[in-house]
VMD Tcl script that draws the C-alpha trace (Angstrom):
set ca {
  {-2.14 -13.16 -13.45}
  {-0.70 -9.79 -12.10}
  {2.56 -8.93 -11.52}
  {2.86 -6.16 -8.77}
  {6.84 -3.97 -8.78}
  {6.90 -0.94 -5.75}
  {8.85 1.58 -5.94}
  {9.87 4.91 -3.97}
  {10.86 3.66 -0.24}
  {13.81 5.25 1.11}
  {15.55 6.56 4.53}
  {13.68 9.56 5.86}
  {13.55 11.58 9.10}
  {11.01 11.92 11.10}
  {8.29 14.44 9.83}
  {8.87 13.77 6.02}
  {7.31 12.82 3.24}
  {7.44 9.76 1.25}
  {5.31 8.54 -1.99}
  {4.94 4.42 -2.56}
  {4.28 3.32 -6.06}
  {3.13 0.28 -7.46}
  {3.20 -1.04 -10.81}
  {1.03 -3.80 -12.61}
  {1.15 -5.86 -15.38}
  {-1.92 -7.13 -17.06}
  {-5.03 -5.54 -18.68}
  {-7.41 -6.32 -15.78}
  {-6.06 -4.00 -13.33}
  {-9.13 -2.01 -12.64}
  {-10.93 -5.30 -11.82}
  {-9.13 -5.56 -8.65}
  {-9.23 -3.80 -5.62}
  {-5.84 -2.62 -4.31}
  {-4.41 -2.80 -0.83}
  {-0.91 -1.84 0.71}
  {0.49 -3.63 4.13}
  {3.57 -3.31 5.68}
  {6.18 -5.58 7.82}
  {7.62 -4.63 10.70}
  {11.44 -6.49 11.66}
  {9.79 -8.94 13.92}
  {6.18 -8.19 13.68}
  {3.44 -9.86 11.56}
  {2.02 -8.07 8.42}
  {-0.39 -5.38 8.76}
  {-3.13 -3.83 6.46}
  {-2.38 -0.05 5.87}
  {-4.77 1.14 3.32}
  {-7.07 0.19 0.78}
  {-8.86 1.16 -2.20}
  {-11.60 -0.14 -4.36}
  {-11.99 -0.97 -8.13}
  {-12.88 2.32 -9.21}
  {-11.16 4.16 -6.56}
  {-14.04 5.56 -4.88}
  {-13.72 3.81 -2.17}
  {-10.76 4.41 0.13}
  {-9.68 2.90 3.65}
  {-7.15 3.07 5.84}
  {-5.81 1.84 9.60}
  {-6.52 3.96 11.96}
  {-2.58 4.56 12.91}
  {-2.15 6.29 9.37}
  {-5.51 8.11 8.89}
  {-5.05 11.46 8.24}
  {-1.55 10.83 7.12}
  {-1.29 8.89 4.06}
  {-3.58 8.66 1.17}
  {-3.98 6.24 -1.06}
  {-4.46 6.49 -4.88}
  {-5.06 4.89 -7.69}
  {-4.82 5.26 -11.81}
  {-6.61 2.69 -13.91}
  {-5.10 4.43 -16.89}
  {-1.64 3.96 -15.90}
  {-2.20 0.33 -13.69}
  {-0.51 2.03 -10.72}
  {-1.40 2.58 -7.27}
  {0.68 5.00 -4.88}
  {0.48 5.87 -1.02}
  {1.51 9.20 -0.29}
  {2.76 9.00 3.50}
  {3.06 12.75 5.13}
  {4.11 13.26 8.89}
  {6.07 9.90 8.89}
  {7.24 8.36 12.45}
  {9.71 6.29 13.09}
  {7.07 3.31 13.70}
  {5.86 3.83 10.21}
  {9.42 1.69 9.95}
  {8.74 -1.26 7.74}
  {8.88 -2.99 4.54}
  {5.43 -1.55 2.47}
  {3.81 -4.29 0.38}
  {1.33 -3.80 -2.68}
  {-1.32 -6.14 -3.47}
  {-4.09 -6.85 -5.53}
  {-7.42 -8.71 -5.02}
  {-11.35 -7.73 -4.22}
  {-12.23 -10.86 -2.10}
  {-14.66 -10.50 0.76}
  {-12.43 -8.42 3.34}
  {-10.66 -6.26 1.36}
  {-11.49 -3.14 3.05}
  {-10.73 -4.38 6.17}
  {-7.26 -5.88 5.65}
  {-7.98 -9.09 5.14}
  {-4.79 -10.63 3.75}
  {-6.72 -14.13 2.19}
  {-8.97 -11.67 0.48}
  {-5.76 -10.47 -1.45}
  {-3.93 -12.67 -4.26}
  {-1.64 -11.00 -5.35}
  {1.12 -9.44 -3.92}
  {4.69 -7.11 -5.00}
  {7.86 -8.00 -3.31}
  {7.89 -4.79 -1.01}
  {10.00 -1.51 -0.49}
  {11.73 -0.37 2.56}
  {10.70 2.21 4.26}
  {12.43 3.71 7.13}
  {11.84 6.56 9.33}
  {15.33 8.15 11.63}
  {13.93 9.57 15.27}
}
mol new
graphics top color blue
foreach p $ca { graphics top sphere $p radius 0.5 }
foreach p [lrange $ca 0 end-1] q [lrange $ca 1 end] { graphics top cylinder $p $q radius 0.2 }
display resetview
């Protein structure tokens, strides 16, 4: 079982900067991959970024490429997203989750079980 807390949404303008973090609980952290999606008011849940076991791997959607980066610290069971140049359609509640299943790196939500219970995040024109 892992229990996933974010942290570090707020209101920004346009342009700024914002860093997501994500806590978990349990000793088996590295043995999941990590993933963060966000929600939209009236939209269905999207993949953002990903990152493997090790964090080695990284991946990301191709409407925040070059923008955010994604992170991770086995040491500390945390994984962050550190969102530069943000727009006001980055607007959304930003979900952490945990899992490894086939699909991960493509933002496939089944291949996730385990999920936080989201920060806002919202971006002023």
């Amino acid at each position: 079982q892992v229990q996933l807390v974010e942290s570090g949404g707020g209101l920004v303008q346009a342009g700024a900067s914002l860093r997501l973090s994500c806590a978990a609980s349990g000793r088996t952290f590295s043995s999941y991959a990590m993933g963060w999606f966000r929600q939209a008011p009236g939209k269905e849940r999207e993949f953002v970024a990903a990152i493997s076991r090790s964090g080695g791997f990284t991946y990301y959607t191709d409407s925040v490429k070059g923008r955010f980066t994604i992170s991770r610290d086995n040491a500390k069971n945390t994984v962050s997203l550190q969102m530069n140049s943000l727009k006001p359609e980055d607007t959304a509640v930003y979900y952490c989750a945990a899992g490894g299943g086939s699909g991960y790196s493509r933002g496939t939500m089944n291949a996730y079980d385990y999920w936080g219970q989201g920060t806002q995040v919202t971006v002023s024109s």
